[in-house]
N, C-alpha and C positions, 0 to 999 in steps of 0.2 A: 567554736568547738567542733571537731572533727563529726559526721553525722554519727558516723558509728559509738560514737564516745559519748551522745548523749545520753541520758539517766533520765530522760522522759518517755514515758509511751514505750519502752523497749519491752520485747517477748524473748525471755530466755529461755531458752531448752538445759537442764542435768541431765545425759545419759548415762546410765550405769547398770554394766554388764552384771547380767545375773550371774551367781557361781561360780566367775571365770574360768579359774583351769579347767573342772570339771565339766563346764560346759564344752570346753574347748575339745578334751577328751570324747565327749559322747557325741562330735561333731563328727572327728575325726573316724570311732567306731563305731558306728550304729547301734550293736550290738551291745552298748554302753547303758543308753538310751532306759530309763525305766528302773536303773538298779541303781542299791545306796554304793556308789564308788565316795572315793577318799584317793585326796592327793596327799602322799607321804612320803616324811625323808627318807627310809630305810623299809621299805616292805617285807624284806628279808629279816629285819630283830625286832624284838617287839617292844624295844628301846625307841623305836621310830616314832616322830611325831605326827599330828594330823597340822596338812598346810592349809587345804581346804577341803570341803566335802560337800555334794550333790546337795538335794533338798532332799531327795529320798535315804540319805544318810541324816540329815539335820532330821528329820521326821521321828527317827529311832536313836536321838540325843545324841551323834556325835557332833563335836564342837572343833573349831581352830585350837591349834595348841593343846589337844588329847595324846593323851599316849597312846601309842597304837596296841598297844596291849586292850587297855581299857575300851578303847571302840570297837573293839572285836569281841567284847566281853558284851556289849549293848546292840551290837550287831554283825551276827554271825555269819552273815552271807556277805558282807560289806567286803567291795573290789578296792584293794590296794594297787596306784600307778606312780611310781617315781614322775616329779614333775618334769616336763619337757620343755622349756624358757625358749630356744627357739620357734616353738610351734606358737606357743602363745605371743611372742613378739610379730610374727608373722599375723595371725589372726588380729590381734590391735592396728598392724598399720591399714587392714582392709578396713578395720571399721571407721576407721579416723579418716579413708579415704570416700567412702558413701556419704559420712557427716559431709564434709568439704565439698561434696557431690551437690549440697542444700543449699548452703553457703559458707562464701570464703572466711567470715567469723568463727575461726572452731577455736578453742583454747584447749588443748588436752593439759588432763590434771595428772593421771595418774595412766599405767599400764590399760586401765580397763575403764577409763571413767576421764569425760570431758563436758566444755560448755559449749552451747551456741545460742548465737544471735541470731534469732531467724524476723527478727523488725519488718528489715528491708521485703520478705520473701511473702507477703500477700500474691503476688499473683498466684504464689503456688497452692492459696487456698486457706483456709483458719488453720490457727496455730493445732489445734486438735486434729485435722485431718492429716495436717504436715508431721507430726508426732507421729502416728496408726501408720502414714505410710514408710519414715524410719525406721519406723520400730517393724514392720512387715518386711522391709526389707534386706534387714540387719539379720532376722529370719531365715526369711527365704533364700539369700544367697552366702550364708555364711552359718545356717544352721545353728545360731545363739541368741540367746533371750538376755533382754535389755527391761530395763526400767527407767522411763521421760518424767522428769517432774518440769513443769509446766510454771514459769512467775514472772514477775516484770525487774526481777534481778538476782544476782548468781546465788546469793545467800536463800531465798525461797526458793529456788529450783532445787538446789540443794536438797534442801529441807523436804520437796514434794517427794523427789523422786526416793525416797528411804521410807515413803510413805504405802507402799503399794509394790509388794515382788512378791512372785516374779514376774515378768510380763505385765506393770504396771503401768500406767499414765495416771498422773495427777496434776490437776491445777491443783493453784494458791494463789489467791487473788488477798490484792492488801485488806480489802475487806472482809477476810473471812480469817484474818493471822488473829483477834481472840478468841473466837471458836476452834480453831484446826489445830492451831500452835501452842500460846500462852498456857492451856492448860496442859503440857506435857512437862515431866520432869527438867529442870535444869540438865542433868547429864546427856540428856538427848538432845541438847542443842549442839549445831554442828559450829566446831572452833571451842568450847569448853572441853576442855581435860578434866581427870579425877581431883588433880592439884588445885584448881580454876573452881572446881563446883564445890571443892569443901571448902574453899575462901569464899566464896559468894554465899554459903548456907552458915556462915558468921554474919551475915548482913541478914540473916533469915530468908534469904532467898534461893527457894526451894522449885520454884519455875519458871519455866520462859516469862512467863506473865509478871510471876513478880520481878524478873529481870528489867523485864520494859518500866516497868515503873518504880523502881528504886532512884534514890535522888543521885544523879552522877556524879556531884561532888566525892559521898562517899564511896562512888565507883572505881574513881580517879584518884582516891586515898589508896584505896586495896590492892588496884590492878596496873595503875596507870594511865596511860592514855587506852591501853586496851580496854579497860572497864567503857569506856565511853561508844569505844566502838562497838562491844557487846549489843550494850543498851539501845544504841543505833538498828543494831541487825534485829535485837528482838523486835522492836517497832514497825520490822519492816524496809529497814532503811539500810542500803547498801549499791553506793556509787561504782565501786569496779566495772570498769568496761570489759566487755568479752575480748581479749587483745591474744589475736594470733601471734602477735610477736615477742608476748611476755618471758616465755621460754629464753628469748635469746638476748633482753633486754642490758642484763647484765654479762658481761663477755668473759671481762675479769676486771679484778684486782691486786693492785701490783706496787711495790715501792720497791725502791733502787738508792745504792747512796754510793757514792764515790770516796776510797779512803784521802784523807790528807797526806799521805805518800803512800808509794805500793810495797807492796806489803806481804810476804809469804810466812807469816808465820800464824800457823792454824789457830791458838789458841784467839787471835785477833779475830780470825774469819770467821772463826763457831760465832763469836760476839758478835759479832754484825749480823750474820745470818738470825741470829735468835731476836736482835732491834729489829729487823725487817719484819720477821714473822710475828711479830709483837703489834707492827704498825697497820699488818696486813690484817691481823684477824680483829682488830680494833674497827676499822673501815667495815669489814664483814657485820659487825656485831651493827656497827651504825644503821648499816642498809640491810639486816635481817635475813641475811642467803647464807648457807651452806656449798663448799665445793666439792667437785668429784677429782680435780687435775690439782698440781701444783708443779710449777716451774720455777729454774731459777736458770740468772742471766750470770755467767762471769767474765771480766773486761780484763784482759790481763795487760802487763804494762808495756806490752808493744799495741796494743788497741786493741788484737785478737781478739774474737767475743764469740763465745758459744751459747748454747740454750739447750737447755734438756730438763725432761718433764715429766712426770710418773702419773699413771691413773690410780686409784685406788681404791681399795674395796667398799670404802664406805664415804658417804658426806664427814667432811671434819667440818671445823669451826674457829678450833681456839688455839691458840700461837701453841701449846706444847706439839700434838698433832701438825702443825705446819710444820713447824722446827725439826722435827724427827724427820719429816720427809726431805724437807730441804737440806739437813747435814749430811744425812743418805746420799742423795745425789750428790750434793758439792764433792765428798769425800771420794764416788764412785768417780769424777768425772777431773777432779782437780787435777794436771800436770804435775804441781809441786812448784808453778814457777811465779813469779811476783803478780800480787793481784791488784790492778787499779782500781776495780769496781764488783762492786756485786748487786743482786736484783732477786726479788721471790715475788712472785705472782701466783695467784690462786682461780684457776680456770675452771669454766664449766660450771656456773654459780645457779642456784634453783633457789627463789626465794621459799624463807622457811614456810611462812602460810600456808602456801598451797604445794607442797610439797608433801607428797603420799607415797608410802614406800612399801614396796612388796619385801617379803623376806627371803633373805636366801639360806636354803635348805641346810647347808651344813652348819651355818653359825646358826643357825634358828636353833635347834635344837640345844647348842653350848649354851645360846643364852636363857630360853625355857624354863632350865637347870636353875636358874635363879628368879627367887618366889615372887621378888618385888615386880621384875618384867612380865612374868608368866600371868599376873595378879590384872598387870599393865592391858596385857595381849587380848586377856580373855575379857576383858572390860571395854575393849576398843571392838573387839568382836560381836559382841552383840548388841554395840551402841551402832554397827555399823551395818552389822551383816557379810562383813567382805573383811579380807584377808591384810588388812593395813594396818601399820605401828607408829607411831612417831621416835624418832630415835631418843633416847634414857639422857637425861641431863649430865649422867655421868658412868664408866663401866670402864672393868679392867683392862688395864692398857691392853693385853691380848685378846680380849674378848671385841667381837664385832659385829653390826648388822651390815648385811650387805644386801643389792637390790639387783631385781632382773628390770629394775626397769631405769633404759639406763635413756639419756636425749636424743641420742643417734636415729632410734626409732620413732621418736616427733617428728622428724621433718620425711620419713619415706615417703608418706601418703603426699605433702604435697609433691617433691620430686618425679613421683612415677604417673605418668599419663597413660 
């Protein structure tokens, strides 16, 4: 086994940015510095939502997903800033470039939040002083406050760092997870959803602790194989390596079929196209990722072959979502003239796990509007502290979440020297 990939003796670093935009903001204007500011969709109506908000706003109750009405109503001096997603992608890739400064083990999770393996890096002293000087200098040259948790794998670093903000460092040593951990609610474990923790509180299992020691049998009834992996993490126990390369692991996925003669008549092509995207999001569903790209290939019956590809506002998943993208194109790109072949691939794949999604400002608000997500938001809000959603198992076909945090900016920090 690769050294980096061993699951002995390893020291994992969770950093995760306090407040992001907000910090980003008071970085950027000093004069920020000290007031309850709020980042929001619409500053200008009071229809506007809250994205995020300072600690000097959360102090005086305002929350993620507040109407901007009502936060002005709790706090009257409270500085409304349209978000700025350039500035903030900019600021991520500096800090994602200090981490990799440490060592070349980083795994970024999300816009504002990644792992590291700092194992190999004793010369540079105990994992706690290598923390104090990260986190100092994440400070000092970027003017933003972070929170290290401290464990010998990603699942307790996790767990530490939500343990102590702003400006926190925590260990979690295996020996202190019945003390520190076990006795915290189920819903505060990180990977349990609201869905996950009222099927687990049918097994009466109401904390980490009783988690760890439920019998995984009936884990593995309830949940699947995920119930087992649960039971695992509360114990303590989680193998994932810190893998730089996780991000790019999966390229794409793709199927192709060739007709039994060629063939220009659309009502054939939509059909194929729609087998394809059946086949694609099948494979997806097997290996657990979501895409942002989708292409498709067409071979027409002189061998011609083109490829054209559309990004799109949101991660899809399921062959209707494929389908629509994919007839779209075909229809945009088709000649009209005999088709030998056709192909649909789905690019740009981010397994679901660790996949952490900022929200984007204008659908934020359309979806808000609906009580069940809103319910979803503010529940992930303060399980979390931070501005992230998992996307809705299901929402009307116009309705969307969209993200500023897209993969393009994971790989700056390594590229620029």
């Amino acid at each position: 086994m690769n050294k980096r990939f061993s699951t002995k003796g390893r020291i994992i670093f969770h950093v995760d940015m306090n407040s992001f935009y907000a910090s980003v903001e008071m970085a950027y204007n000093p004069d920020l510095k000290g007031k309850p500011l709020a980042i929001a969709g619409d500053p200008e109506k009071r229809k506007g939502i809250i994205v995020t908000s300072s600690y000097e706003a959360r102090a005086k109750g305002v929350r993620t997903t507040m109407p901007l009405w009502k936060a002005r109503e709790l706090c009257p001096n409270l500085v409304v800033l349209k978000p700025n997603f350039p500035r903030y992608r900019e600021a991520s890739k500096h800090i994602f470039q200090i981490m990799s400064s440490i060592t070349p083990y980083v795994e970024p999770v999300s816009i504002d939040e990644g792992y590291m393996d700092v194992t190999e890096c004793a010369h540079l002293g105990q994992p706690l002083d290598i923390a104090k000087h990260l986190q100092k200098r994440i400070k000092d040259e970027l003017d933003l406050p972070c929170s290290i948790g401290i464990a010998p794998n990603k699942f307790l670093a996790k767990m530490a760092s939500d343990m102590k903000k702003p400006m926190g460092i925590t260990i979690l040593r295996k020996r202190e997870i019945p003390e520190k951990l076990w006795p915290l609610p189920i819903e505060d474990m990180y990977g349990v959803g609201e869905k996950t923790a009222n099927k687990l509180k049918t097994l009466q299992i109401y904390t980490i602790g009783d988690l760890a020691k439920a019998d995984v049998l009936h884990l593995k009834n309830l949940l699947g194989i995920n119930g087992e992996r649960l039971k695992n993490r509360a114990n303590g126990i989680d193998p994932r390596p810190v893998d730089p390369d996780s991000v790019h692991e999966f390229k794409s996925i793709g199927n192709s079929q060739t007709f039994p003669y060629d063939t220009a008549d659309e009502t054939e092509l939509k059909q194929m196209l729609h087998q394809l995207s059946e086949k694609v999001a099948e494979r997806m569903k097997r290996k657990q990722v979501v895409c942002e790209n989708i292409q498709i290939m067409i071979r027409y019956f002189d061998r011609k072959t083109i490829t054209r590809s559309h990004k799109l506002h949101d991660f899809v998943e399921n062959k209707e979502d494929i389908y629509r993208v994919a007839v779209d194109l075909f229809l945009s790109h088709w000649t009209g003239e005999a088709v030998r072949l056709l192909g649909v691939t789905a690019q740009h794949l981010v397994e679901k796990e660790e996949m952490s999604k900022q929200l984007d400002l204008f659908s934020y608000e359309h979806e808000a509007k609906k009580e069940k997500l809103y319910r979803a938001i503010d529940y992930l809000t303060e399980k979390y502290g931070k501005e992230i959603i998992q996307k809705p198992e299901a929402h009307d076909d116009d309705g969307y979440i969209s993200t500023s945090f897209q993969k393009d900016f994971l790989d700056d920090f390594k590229h620029k020297e």
